[in-house]
KELO-173202 format. One record per residue: residue in three letters; chain; x, y, z of N, C-alpha, C, O, CB in turn. Coordinates in steps of 0.1 Angstrom, whole numbers, plus 2048, in hexadecimal, padded with zeros to 3 digits. Glycine has a CB too. Example, Ala and Ser with C-alpha at 12.3 -4.5 7.8 and 13.67 -1.06 7.14 Angstrom:
BEGIN
+------+------+-----+-----+-----+-----+-----+-----+-----+-----+-----+-----+-----+-----+-----+-----+-----+
| code | unit |  nu |  nv |  nw | cau | cav | caw |  cu |  cv |  cw |  ou |  ov |  ow | cbu | cbv | cbw |
+------+------+-----+-----+-----+-----+-----+-----+-----+-----+-----+-----+-----+-----+-----+-----+-----+
|  ALA |    A | 884 | 7C7 | 84E | 87B | 7D3 | 84E | 884 | 7DF | 84E | 88E | 7DF | 855 | 871 | 7D3 | 85A |
|  SER |    A | 880 | 7EA | 847 | 889 | 7F5 | 847 | 881 | 800 | 84F | 886 | 80B | 850 | 88D | 7FA | 839 |
+------+------+-----+-----+-----+-----+-----+-----+-----+-----+-----+-----+-----+-----+-----+-----+-----+
END
This chain:
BEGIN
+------+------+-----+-----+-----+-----+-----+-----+-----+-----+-----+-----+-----+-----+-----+-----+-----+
| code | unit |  nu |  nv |  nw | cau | cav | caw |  cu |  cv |  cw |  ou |  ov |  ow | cbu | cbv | cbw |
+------+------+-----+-----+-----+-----+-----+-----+-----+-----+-----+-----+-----+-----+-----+-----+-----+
|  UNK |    A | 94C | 70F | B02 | 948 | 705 | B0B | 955 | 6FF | B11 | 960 | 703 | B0C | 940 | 6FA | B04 |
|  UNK |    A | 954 | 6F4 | B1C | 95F | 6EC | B22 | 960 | 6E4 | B23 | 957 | 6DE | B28 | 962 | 6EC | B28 |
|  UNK |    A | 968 | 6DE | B21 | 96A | 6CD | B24 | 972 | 6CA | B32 | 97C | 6D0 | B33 | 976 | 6C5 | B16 |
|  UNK |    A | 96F | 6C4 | B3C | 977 | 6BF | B46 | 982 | 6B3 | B44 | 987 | 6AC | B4D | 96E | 6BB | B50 |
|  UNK |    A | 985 | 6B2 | B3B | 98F | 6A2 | B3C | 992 | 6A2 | B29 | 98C | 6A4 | B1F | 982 | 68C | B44 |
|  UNK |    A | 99D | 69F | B2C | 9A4 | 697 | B1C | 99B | 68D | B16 | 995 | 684 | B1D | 9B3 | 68E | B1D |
|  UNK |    A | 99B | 68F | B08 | 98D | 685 | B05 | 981 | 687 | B01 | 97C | 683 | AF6 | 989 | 67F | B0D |
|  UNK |    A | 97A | 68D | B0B | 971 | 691 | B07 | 970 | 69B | AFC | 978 | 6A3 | AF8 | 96D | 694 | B10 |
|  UNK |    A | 95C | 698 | AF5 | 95A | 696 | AE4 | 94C | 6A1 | AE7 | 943 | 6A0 | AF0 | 955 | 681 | ADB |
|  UNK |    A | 94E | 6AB | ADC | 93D | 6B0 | ADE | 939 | 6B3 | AD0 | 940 | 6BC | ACA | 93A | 6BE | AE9 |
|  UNK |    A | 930 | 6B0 | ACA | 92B | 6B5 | ABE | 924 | 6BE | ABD | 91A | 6BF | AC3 | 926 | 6AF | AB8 |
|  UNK |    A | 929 | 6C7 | AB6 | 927 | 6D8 | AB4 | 916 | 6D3 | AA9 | 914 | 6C9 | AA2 | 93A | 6E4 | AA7 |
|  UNK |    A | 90B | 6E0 | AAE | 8FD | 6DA | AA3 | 8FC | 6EC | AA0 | 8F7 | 6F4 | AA8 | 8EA | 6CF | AAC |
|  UNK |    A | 903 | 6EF | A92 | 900 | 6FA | A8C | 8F1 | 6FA | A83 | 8EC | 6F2 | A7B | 90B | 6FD | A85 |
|  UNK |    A | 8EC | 709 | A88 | 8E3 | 709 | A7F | 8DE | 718 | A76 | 8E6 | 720 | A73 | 8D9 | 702 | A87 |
|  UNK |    A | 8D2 | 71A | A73 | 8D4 | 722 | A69 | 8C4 | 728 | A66 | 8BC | 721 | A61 | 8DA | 71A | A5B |
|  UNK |    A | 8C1 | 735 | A6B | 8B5 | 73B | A68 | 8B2 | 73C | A59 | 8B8 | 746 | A55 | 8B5 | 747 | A6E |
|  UNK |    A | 8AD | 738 | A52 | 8A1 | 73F | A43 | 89D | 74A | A46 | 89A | 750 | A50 | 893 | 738 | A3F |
|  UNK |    A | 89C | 74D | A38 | 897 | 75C | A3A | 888 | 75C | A39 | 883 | 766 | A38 | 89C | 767 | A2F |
|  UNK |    A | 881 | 750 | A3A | 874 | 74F | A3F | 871 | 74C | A4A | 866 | 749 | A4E | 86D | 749 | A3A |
|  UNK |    A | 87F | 74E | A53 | 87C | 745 | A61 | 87E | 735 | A68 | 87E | 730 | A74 | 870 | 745 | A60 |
|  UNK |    A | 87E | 733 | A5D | 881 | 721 | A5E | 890 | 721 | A62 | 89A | 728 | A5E | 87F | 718 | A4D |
|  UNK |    A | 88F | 719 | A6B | 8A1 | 714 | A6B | 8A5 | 708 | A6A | 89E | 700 | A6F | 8A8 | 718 | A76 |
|  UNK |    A | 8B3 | 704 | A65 | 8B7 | 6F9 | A5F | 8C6 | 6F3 | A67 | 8CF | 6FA | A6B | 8B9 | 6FD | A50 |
|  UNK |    A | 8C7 | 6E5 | A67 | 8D2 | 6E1 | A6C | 8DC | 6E5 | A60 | 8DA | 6E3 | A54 | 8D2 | 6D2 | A70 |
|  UNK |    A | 8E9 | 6EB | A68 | 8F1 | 6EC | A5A | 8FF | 6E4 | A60 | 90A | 6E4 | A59 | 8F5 | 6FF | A53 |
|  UNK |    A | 8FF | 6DF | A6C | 90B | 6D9 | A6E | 911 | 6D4 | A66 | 91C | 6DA | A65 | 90C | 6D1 | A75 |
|  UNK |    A | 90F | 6CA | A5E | 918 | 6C2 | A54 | 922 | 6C9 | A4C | 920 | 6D6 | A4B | 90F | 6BB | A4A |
|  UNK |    A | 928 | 6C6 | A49 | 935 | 6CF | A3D | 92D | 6CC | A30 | 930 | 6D2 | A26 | 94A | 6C6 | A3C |
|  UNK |    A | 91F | 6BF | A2E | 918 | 6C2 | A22 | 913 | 6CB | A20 | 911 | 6CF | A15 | 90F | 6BC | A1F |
|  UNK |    A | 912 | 6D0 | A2B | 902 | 6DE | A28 | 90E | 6EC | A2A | 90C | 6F6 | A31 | 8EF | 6E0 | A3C |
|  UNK |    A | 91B | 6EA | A23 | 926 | 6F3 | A20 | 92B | 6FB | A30 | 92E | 706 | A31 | 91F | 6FE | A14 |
|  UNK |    A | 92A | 6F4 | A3B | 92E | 6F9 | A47 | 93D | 6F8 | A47 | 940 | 6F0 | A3F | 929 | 6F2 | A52 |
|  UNK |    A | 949 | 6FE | A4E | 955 | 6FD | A50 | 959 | 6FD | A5C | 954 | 705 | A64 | 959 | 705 | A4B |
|  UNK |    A | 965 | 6F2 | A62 | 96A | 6F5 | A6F | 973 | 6F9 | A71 | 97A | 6F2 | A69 | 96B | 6EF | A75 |
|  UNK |    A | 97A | 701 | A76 | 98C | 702 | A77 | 98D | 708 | A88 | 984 | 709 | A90 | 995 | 711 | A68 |
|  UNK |    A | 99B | 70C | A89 | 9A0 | 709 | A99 | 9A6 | 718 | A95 | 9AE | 71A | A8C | 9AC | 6F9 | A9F |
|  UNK |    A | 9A1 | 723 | A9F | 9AA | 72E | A9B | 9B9 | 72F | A9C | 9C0 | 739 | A98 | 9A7 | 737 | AA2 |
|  UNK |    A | 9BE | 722 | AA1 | 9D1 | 71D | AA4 | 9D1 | 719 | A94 | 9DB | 71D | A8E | 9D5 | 70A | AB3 |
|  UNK |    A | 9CA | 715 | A90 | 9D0 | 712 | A83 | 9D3 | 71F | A7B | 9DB | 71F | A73 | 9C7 | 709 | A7A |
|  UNK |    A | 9CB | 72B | A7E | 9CC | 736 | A73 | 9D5 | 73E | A79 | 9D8 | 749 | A73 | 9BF | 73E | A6F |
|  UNK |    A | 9DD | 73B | A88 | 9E4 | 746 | A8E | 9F7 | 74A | A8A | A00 | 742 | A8C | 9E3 | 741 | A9E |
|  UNK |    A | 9F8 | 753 | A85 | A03 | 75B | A85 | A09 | 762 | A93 | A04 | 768 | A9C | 9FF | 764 | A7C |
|  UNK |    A | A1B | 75D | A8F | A23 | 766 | A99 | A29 | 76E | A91 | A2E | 769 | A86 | A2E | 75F | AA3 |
|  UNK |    A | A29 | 77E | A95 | A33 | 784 | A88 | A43 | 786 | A97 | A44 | 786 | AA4 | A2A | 79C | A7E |
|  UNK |    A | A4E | 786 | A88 | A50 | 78B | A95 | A5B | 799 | A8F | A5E | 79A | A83 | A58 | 77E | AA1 |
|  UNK |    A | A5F | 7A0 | A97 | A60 | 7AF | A96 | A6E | 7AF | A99 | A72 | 7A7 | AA2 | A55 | 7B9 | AA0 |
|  UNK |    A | A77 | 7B7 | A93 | A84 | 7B6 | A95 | A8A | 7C4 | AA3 | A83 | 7CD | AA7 | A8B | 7B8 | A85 |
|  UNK |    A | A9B | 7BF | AA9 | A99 | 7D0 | AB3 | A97 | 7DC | AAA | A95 | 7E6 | AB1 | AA8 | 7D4 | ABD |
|  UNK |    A | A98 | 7DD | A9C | A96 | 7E8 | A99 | A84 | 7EE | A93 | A80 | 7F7 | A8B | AA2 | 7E8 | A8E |
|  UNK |    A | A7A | 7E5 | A9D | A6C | 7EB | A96 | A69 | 7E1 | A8E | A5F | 7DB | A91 | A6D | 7F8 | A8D |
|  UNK |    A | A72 | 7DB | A7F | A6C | 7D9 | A78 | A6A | 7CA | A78 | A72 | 7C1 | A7B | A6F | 7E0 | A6F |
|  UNK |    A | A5C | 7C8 | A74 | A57 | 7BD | A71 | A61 | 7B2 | A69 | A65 | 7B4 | A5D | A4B | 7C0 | A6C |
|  UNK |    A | A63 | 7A7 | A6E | A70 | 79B | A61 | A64 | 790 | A5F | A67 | 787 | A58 | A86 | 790 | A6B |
|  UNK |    A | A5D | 791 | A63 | A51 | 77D | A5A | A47 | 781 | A66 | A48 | 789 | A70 | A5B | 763 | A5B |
|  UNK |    A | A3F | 778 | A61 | A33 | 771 | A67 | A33 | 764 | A63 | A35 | 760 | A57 | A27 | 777 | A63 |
|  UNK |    A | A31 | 75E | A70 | A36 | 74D | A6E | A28 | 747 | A77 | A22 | 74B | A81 | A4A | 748 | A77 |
|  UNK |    A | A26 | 73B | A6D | A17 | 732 | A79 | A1B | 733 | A85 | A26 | 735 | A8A | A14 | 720 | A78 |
|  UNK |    A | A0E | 732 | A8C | A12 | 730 | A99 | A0D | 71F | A9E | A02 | 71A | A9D | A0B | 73C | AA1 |
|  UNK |    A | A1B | 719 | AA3 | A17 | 70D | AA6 | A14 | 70B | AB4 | A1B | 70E | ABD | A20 | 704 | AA3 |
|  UNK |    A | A04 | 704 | AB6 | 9FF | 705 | AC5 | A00 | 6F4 | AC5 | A00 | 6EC | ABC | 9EC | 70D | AC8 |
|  UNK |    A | A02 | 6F2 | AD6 | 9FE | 6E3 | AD7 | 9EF | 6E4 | ADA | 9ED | 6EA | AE4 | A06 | 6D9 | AE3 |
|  UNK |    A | 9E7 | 6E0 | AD3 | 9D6 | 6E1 | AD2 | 9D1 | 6D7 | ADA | 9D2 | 6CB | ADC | 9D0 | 6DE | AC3 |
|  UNK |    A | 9CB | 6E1 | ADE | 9C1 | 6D7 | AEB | 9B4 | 6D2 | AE7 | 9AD | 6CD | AF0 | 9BD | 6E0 | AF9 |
|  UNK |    A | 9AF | 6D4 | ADC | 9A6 | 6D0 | AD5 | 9A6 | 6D0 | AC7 | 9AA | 6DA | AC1 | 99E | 6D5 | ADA |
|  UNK |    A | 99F | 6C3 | AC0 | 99E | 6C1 | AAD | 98D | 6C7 | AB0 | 985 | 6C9 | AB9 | 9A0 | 6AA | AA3 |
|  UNK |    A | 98E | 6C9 | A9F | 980 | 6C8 | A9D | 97B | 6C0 | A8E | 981 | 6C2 | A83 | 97A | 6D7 | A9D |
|  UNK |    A | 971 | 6B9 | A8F | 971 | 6B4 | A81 | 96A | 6BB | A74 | 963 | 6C5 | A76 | 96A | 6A6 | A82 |
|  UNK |    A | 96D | 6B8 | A69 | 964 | 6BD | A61 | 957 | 6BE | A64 | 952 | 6C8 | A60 | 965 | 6B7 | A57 |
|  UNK |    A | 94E | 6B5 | A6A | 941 | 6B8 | A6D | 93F | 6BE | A7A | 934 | 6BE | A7F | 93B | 6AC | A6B |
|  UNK |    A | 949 | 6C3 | A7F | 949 | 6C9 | A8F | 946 | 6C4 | A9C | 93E | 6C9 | AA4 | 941 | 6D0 | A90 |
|  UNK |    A | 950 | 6B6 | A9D | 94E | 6AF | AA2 | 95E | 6B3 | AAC | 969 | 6B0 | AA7 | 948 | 6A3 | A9A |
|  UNK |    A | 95B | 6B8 | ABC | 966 | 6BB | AC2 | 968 | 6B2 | ACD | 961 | 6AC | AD5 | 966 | 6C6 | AC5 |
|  UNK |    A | 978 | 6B2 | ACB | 982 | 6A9 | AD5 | 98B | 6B1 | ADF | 994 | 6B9 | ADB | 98C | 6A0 | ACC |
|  UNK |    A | 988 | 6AF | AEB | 995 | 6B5 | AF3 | 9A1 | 6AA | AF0 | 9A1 | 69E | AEE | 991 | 6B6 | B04 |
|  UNK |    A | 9AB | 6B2 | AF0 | 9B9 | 6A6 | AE9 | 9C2 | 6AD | AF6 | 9CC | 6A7 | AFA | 9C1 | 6AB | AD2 |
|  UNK |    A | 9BE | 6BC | AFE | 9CB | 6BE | B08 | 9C5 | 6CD | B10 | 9BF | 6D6 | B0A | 9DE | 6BF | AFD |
|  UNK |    A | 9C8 | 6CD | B18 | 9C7 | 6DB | B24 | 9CB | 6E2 | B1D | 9D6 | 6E2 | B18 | 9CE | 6DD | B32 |
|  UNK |    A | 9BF | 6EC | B1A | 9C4 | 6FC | B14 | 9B8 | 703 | B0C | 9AD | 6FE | B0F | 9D3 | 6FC | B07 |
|  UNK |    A | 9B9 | 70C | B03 | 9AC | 711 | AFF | 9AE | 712 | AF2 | 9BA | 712 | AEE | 9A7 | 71F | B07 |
|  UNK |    A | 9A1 | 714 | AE6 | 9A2 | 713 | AD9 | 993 | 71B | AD4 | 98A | 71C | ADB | 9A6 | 703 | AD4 |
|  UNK |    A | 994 | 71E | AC7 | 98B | 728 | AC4 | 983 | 71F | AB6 | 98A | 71F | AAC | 994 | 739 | AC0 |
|  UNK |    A | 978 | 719 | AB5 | 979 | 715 | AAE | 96D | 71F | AA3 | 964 | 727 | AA7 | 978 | 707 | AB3 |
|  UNK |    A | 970 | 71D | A96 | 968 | 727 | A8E | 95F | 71E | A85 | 960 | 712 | A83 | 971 | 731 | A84 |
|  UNK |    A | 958 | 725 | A81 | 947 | 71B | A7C | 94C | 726 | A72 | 952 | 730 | A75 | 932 | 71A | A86 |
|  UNK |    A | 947 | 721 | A66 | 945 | 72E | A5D | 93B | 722 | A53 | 93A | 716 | A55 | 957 | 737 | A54 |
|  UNK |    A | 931 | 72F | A45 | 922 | 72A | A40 | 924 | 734 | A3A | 925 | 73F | A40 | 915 | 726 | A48 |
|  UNK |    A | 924 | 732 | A2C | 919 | 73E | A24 | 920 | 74D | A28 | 919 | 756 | A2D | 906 | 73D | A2B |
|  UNK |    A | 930 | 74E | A25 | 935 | 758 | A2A | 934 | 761 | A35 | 938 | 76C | A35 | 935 | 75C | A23 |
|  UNK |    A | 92C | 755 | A43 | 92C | 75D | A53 | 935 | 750 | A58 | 938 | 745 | A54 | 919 | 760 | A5D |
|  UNK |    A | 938 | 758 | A63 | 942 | 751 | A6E | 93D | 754 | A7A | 93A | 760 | A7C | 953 | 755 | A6D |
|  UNK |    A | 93D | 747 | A87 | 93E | 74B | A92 | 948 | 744 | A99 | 94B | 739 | A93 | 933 | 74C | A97 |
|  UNK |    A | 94F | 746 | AA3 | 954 | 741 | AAC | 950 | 738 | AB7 | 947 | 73E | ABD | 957 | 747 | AAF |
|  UNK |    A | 954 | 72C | ABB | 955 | 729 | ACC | 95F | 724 | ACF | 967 | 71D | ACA | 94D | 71F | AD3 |
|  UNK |    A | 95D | 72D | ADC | 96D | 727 | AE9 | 96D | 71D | AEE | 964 | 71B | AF6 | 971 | 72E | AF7 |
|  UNK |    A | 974 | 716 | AEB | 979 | 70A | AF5 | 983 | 704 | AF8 | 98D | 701 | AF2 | 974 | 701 | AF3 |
|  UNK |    A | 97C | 703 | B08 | 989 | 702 | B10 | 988 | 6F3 | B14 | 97E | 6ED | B14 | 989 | 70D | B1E |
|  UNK |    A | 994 | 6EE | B18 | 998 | 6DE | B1E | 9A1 | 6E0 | B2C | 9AD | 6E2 | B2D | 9A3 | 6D5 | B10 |
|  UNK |    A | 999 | 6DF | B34 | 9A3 | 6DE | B40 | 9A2 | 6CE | B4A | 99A | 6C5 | B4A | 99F | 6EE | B4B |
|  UNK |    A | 9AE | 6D0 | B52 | 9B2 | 6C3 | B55 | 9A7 | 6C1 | B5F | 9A1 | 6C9 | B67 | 9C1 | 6C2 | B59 |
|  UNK |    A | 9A5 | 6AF | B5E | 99A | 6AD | B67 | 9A4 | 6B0 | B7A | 9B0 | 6B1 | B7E | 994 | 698 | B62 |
|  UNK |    A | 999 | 6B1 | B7E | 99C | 6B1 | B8E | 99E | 69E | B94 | 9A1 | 69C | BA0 | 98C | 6BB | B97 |
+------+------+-----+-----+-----+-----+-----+-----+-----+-----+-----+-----+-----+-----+-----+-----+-----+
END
């Protein structure tokens, strides 16, 4: 999704089929949901002139968006971020982007 302007807040509402069909709010981090920012998990390697690989070091982004434990998102700056939901050992993704208001 997108945000037009710095600031702006959207609350993410994950949820969760049964295997009878029923489905359930699982947003909360009670009902064992997870948030994180794919910038937080990103690696730079970096490779020397001869081929070989010397480290892999974080990669520090200026983040254009937080997210809270309960998945509650902030644009904080112009740019794009991947945020990951993970439950019960599945994960999905959403993109989001923050661009500057007009």
């Amino acid at each position: 999704f997108q945000f037009t302007g710095i600031g702006q807040q959207y609350q993410l509402d994950v949820s969760a089929q049964l295997a009878n069909g029923d489905e359930i709010n699982i947003t909360s981090h009670t009902a064992g949901t997870s948030y994180s920012l794919l910038s937080d998990n990103a690696t730079v390697t970096a490779v020397g002139s001869n081929g070989v690989v010397e480290g892999a070091f974080p990669y520090q982004a200026e983040k254009g968006i937080s997210v809270s434990s309960d998945g509650f998102v902030e644009a904080r700056g112009v740019g794009q971020d991947t945020v990951l939901i993970s439950n019960s050992g599945k994960t999905t993704a959403v993109i989001v982007t923050v661009k500057s208001p007009k």
